[in-house]
C-alpha positions as CSV (number, residue, x, y, z in Angstrom):
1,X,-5.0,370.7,303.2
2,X,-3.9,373.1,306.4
3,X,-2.3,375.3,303.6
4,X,-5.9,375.5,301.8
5,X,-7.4,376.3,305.0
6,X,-5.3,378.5,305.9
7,X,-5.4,380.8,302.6
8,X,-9.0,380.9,303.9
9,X,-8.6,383.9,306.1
10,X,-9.6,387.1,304.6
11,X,-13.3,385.8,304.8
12,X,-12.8,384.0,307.7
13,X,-11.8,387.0,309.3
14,X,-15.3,388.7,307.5
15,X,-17.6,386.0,308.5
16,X,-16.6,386.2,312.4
17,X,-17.6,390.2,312.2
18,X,-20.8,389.4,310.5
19,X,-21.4,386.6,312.9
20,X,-21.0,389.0,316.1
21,X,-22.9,391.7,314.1
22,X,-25.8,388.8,314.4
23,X,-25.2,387.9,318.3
24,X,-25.3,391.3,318.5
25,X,-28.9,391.5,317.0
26,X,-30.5,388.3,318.8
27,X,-29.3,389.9,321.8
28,X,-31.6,392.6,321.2
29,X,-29.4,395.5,319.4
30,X,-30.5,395.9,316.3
31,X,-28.8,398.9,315.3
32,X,-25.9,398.4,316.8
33,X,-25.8,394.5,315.2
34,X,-26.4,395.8,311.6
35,X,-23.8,398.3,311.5
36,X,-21.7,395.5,312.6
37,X,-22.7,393.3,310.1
38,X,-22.3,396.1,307.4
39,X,-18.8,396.7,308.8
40,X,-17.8,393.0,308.2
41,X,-18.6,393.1,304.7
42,X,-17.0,396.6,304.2
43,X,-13.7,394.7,305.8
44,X,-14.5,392.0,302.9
45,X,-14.8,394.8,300.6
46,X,-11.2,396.3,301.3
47,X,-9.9,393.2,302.0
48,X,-11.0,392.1,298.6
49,X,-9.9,395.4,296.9
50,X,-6.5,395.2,298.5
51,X,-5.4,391.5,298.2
52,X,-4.3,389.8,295.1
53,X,-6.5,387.4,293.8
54,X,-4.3,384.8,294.7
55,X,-4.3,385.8,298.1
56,X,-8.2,386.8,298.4
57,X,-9.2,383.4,298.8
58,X,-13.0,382.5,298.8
59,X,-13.4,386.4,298.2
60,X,-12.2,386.1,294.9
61,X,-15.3,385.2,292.8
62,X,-15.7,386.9,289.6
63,X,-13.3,389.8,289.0
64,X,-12.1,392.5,291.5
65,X,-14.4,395.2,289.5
66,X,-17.5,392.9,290.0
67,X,-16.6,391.8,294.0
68,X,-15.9,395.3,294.8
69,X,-18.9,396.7,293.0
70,X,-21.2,394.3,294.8
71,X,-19.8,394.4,298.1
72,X,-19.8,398.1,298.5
73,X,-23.2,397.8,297.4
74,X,-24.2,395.6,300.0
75,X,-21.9,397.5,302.4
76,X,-23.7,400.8,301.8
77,X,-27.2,399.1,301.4
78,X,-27.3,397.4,305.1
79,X,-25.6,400.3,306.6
80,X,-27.9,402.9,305.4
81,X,-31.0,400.5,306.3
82,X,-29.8,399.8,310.2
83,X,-29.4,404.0,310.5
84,X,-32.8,404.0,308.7
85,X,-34.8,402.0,311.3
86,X,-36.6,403.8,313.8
87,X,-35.5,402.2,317.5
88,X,-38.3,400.6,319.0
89,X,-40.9,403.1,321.1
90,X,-40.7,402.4,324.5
């Protein structure tokens, strides 16, 4: 079981960036929170792109091609919409 878990850590490691990138935003940084959150599932995205399967864990859903594919996508996709945002007029 602690082996299992422990195989676990590639999106372990991804969730915990994501989940800052979202403290980041409730706190009030939007931009800054997003890009975050876009850079945890780029570190996904490599981390998937460079681990074997075997060693991917969770990350290894449907072949590399298809992971990679989508996570860049996704990657690219939030990053490009938290630099698109205007900040808020003050």
């Amino acid at each position: 079981m602690v082996n299992a878990v422990r195989r676990q850590w590639p999106i372990a490691a991804s969730l915990a960036v994501v989940l800052a990138g979202l403290v980041v935003v409730a706190s009030g940084h939007f931009r800054r929170g997003t890009l975050l959150l876009s850079f945890g599932v780029a570190l996904a995205l490599f981390l998937r792109l460079l681990l074997p399967a075997s060693e991917a864990g969770l990350l290894a859903v449907r072949s590399k091609k298809v992971d990679v594919a989508v996570l860049a996508t996704l990657a690219l996709a939030t990053s490009l919409l938290a630099l698109w945002v205007p900040p808020p007029s003050t």
